[in-house]
C-alpha positions as CSV (number, residue, x, y, z in Angstrom):
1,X,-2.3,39.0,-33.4
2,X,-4.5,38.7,-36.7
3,X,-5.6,36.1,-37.6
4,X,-5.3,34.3,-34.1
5,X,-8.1,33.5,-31.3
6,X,-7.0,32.7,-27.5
7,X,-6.0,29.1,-27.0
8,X,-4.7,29.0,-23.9
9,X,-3.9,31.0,-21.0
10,X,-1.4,30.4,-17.7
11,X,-2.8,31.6,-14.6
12,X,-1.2,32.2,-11.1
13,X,-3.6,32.6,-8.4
14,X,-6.2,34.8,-9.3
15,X,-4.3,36.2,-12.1
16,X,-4.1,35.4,-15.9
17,X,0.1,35.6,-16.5
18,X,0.3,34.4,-19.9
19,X,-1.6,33.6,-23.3
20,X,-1.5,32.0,-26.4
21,X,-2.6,32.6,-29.5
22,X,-3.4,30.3,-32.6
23,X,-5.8,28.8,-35.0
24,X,-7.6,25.5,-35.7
25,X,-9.7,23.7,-37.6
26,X,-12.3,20.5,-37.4
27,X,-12.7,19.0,-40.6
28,X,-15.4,16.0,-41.6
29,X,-15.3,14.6,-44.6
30,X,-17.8,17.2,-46.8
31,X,-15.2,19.8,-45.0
32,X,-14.5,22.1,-41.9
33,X,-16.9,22.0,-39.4
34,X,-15.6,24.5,-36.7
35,X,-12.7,26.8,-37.3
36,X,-11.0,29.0,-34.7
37,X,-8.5,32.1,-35.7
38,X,-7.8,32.3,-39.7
39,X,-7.5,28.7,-40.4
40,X,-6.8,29.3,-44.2
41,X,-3.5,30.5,-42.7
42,X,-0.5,28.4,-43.9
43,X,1.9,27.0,-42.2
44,X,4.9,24.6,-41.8
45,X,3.0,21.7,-40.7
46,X,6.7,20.3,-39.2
47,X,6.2,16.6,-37.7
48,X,2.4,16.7,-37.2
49,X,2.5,15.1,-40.6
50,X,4.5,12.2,-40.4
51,X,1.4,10.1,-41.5
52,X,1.4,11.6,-45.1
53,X,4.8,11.8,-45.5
54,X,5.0,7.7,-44.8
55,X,2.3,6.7,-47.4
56,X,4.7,6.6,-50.4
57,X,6.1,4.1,-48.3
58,X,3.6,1.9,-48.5
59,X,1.9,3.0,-51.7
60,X,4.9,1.9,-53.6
61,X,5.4,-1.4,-52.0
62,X,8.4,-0.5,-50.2
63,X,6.9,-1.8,-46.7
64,X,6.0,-5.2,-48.0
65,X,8.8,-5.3,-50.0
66,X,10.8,-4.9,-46.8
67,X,8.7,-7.0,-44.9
68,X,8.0,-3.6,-42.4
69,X,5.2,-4.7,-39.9
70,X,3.2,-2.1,-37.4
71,X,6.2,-1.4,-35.1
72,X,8.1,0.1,-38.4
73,X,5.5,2.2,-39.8
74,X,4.9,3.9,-36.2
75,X,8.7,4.3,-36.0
76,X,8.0,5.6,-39.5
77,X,5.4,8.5,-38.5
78,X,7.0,9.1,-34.9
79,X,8.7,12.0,-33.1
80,X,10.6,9.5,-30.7
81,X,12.6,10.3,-27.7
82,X,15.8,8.4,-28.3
83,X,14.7,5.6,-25.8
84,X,16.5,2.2,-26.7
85,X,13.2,0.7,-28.1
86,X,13.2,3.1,-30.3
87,X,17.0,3.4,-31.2
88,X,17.2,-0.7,-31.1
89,X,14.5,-1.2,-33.5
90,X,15.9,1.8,-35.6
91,X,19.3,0.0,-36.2
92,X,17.7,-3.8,-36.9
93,X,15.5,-2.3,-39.7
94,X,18.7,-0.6,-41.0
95,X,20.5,-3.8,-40.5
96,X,18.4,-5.7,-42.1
97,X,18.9,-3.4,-45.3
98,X,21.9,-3.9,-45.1
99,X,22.3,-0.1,-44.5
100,X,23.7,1.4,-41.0
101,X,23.2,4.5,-39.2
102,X,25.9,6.1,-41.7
103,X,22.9,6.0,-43.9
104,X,20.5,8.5,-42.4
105,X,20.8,11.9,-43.2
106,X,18.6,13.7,-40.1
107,X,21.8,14.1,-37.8
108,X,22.8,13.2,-34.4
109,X,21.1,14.5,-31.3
110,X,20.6,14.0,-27.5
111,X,17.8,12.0,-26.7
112,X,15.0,13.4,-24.4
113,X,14.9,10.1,-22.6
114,X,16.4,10.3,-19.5
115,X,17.7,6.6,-19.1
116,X,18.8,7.0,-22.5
117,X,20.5,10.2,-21.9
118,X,22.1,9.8,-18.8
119,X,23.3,6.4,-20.4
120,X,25.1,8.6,-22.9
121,X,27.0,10.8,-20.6
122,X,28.0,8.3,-18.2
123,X,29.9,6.1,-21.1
124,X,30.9,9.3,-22.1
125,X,29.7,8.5,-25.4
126,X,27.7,11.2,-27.9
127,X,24.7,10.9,-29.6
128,X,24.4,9.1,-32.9
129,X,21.9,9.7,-35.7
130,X,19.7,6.8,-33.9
131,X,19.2,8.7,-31.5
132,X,17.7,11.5,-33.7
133,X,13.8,11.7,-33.1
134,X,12.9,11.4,-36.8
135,X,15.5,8.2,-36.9
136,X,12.0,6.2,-37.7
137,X,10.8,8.2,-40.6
138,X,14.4,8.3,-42.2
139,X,14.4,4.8,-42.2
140,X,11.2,4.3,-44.0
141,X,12.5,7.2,-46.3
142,X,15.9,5.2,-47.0
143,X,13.3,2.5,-47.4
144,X,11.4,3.7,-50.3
145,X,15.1,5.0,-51.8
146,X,16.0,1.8,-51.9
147,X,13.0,0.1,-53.7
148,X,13.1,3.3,-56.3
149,X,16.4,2.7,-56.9
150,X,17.3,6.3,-56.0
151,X,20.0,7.7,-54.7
152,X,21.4,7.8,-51.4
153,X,20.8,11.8,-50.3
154,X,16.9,11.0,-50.3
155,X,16.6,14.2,-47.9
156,X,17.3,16.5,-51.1
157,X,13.7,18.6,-52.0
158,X,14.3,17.0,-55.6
159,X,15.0,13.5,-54.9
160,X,12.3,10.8,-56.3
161,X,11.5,10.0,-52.4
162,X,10.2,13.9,-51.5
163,X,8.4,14.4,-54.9
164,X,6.7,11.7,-53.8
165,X,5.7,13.1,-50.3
166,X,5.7,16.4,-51.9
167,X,2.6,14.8,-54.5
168,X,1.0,13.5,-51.5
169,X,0.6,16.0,-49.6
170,X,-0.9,18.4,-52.1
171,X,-3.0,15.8,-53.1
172,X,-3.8,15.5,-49.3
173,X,-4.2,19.3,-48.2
174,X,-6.1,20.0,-51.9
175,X,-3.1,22.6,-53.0
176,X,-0.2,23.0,-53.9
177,X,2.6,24.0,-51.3
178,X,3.7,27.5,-52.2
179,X,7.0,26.1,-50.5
180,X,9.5,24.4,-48.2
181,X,11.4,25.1,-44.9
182,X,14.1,22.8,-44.0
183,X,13.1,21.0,-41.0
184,X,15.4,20.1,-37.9
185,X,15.9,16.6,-39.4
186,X,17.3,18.1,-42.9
187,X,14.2,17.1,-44.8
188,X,12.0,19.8,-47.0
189,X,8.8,20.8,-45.0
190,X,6.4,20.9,-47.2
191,X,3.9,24.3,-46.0
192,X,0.1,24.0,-46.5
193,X,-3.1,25.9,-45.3
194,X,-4.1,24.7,-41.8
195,X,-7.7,23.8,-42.7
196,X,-5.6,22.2,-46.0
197,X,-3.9,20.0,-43.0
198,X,-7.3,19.1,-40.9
199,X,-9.0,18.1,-44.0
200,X,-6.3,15.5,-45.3
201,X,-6.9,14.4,-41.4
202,X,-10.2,14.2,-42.1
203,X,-8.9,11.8,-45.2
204,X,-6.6,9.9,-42.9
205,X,-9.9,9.7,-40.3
206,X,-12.4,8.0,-43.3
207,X,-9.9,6.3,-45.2
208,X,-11.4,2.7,-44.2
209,X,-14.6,3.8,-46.0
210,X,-12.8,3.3,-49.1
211,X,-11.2,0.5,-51.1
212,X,-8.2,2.4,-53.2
213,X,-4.5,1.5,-52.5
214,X,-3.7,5.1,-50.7
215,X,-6.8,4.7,-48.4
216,X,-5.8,1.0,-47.6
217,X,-1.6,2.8,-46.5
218,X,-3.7,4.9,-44.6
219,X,-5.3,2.4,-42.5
220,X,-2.2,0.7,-42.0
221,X,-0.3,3.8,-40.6
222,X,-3.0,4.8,-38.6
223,X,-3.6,2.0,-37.1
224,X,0.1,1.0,-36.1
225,X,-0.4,4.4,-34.6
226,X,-3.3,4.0,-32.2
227,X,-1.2,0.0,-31.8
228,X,2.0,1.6,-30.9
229,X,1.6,5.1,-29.0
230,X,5.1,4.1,-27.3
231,X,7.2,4.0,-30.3
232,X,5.3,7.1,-31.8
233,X,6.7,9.3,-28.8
234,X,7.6,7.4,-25.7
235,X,6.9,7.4,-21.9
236,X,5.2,10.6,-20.4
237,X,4.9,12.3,-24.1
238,X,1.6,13.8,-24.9
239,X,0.7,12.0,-28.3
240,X,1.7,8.4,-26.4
241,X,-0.5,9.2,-23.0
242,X,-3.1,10.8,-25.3
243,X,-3.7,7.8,-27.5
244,X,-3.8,5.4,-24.6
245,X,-6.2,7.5,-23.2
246,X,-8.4,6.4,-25.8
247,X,-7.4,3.2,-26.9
248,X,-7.4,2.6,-30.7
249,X,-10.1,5.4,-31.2
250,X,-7.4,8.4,-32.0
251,X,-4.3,9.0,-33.6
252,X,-2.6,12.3,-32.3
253,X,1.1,13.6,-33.6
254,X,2.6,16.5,-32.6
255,X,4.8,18.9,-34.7
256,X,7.9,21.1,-33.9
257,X,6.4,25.3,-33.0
258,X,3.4,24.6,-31.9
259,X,1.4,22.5,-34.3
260,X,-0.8,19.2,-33.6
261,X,-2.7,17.2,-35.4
262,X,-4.9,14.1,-34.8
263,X,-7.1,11.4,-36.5
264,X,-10.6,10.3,-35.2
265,X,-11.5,7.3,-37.2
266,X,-14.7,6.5,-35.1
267,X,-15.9,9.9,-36.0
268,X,-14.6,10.5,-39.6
269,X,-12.6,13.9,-38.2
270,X,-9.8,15.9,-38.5
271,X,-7.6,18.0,-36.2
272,X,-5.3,21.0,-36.8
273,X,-4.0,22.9,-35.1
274,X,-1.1,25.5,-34.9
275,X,0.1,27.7,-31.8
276,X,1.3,31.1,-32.8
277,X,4.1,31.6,-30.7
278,X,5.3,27.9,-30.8
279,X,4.4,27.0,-27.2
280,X,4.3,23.3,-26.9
281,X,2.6,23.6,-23.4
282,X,-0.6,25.5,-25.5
283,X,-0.5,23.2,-27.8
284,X,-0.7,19.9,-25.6
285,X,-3.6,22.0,-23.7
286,X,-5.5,22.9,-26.8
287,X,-5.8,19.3,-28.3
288,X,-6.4,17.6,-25.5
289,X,-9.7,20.6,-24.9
290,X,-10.6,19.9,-28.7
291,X,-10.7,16.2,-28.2
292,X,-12.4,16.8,-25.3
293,X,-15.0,18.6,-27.3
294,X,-15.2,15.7,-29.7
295,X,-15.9,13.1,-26.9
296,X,-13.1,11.5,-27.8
297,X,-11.4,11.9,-24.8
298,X,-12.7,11.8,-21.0
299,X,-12.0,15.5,-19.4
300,X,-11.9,13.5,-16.1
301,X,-8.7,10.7,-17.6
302,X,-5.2,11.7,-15.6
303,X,-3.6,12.2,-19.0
304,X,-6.2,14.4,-20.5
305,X,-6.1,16.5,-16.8
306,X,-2.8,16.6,-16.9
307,X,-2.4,18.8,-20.5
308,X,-6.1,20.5,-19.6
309,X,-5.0,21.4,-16.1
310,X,-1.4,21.2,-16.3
311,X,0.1,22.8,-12.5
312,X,2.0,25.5,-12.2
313,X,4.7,24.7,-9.3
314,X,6.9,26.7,-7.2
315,X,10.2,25.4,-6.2
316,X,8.8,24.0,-3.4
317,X,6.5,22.1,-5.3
318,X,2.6,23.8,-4.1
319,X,0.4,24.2,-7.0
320,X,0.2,27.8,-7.2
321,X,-1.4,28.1,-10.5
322,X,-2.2,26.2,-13.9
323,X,-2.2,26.2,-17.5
324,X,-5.8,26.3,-19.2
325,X,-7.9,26.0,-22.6
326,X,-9.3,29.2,-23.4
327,X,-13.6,28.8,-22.9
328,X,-13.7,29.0,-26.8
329,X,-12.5,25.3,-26.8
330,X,-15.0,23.9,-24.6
């Protein structure tokens, strides 16, 4: 495990069942602060970057072009669960493009919500693209396509809408990419050094120090973040219960394997974070131990215990164990 420190560990009873392994970084804005594991590692930052990935958007003037408000550029940095307020306000913005769901590119799947879901099966109906969980950031992509005058297959890695997330986000991380994987929703994934990631954080965190038009898209996203933590994820997920843990003081979005970043604006910081084996149990555990640290969130919240202490059950439901930062967090 080069490279990686302990981030968190599963106990049952007295013994220690399971670790995992990663790196992260706390960046300010003269640089990292505190660093654990190799955070020059790079990696496929996967949905923990929705934020940079939506300021072309409003950079261009797409967004006021389209007359997007708060609700639409959460939608357009989330990792929703297919609940209907997320699908519903999916297909009015489309509608009102004058686009449908035929439009987006990131391809159908189930939604995690159960109402949703079980919705689904009982009209024995299948998913549809809406449902998808990067439905919200497609449409801000098919957005920007439309006010370039682009194409339609904006998901291609040389289409005029991800150069421009592309530019961003080395301007962002302070490097080029040295590549792409395609992610689950058929965009490029633009790969970048983990301390790269919590510094453009960091950027994201001090942007309202600063008067220049990407600073000002910043503000905008992260604050119909911290507005809308329910269309970001939805009901019972981490980055929703997380932000309303701290009302309007943090940003936090999870990524795909293991990553998670997040946005202090009170503090002028910058989380990254990225969980070696994937483990989205560590991962919720390690941010919510790291905000902790920061004082940005109260060890003592439900929310914050619930990802800091999460129970291990048997099937008859008695906590027999739990899942823990490692003490190198605290």
């Amino acid at each position: 495990m080069t490279g990686w420190v302990l981030m968190a560990e599963a106990a049952r009873g007295p013994f220690v069942e399971s670790q995992h392994f990663g790196a992260a970084a706390i960046a300010g804005p003269e640089g990292i602060r505190e660093a654990w594991g190799d955070a020059g590692r790079v990696i496929l930052p996967r949905s923990a970057i929705k934020m940079i990935q939506a300021l072309p958007l409003v950079t261009s003037g797409a967004a006021d072009a389209a007359r997007l408000g708060p609700e639409h550029l959460a939608l357009a940095c989330a990792s929703h669960q297919g609940a209907e307020m997320h699908t519903r306000r999916v297909a009015d913005w489309l509608d009102a493009l004058g686009l449908s769901e035929a439009d987006l590119r990131c391809g159908p799947q189930m939604p995690s919500d159960r109402a949703a879901r079980e919705a689904l099966i009982r009209a024995k109906e299948t998913p549809t693209q809406l449902h998808n969980n990067c439905s919200g950031k497609h449409a801000g992509m098919l957005t920007l396509a439309r006010h370039l005058g682009a194409g339609p297959e904006y998901h291609l890695p040389g289409h005029p809408v991800q150069i421009a997330c592309r530019e961003v986000f080395e301007a962002l991380t302070g490097a080029p990419s040295p590549g792409y994987g395609i992610d689950g929703c058929a965009l490029p994934n633009f790969a970048g050094r983990l301390d790269g990631i919590a510094r453009a954080m960091a950027w994201f965190a001090t942007a309202h120090e600063r008067e220049d038009a990407r600073s000002r898209a910043a503000v905008r996203l992260t604050e119909a973040m911290m507005a809308h933590p329910e269309l970001v994820a939805g009901e019972g997920r981490t980055c929703t219960e997380l932000m309303r843990a701290a009302p309007g003081a943090i940003a936090v979005k999870t990524g795909a394997e293991g990553v998670f970043t997040a946005i202090l604006p009170e503090q002028g910081l910058g989380v990254a974070l990225k969980i070696a084996d994937g483990a989205a149990r560590a991962a919720d555990c390690a941010i919510a131990a790291l905000l902790v640290r920061l004082g940005a969130l109260d060890a003592k919240d439900p929310a914050v215990r619930r990802r800091m202490e999460a129970a291990v059950l048997n099937r008859r439901g008695d906590e027999v164990g739990a899942i823990r930062p490692a003490t190198a967090l605290g």
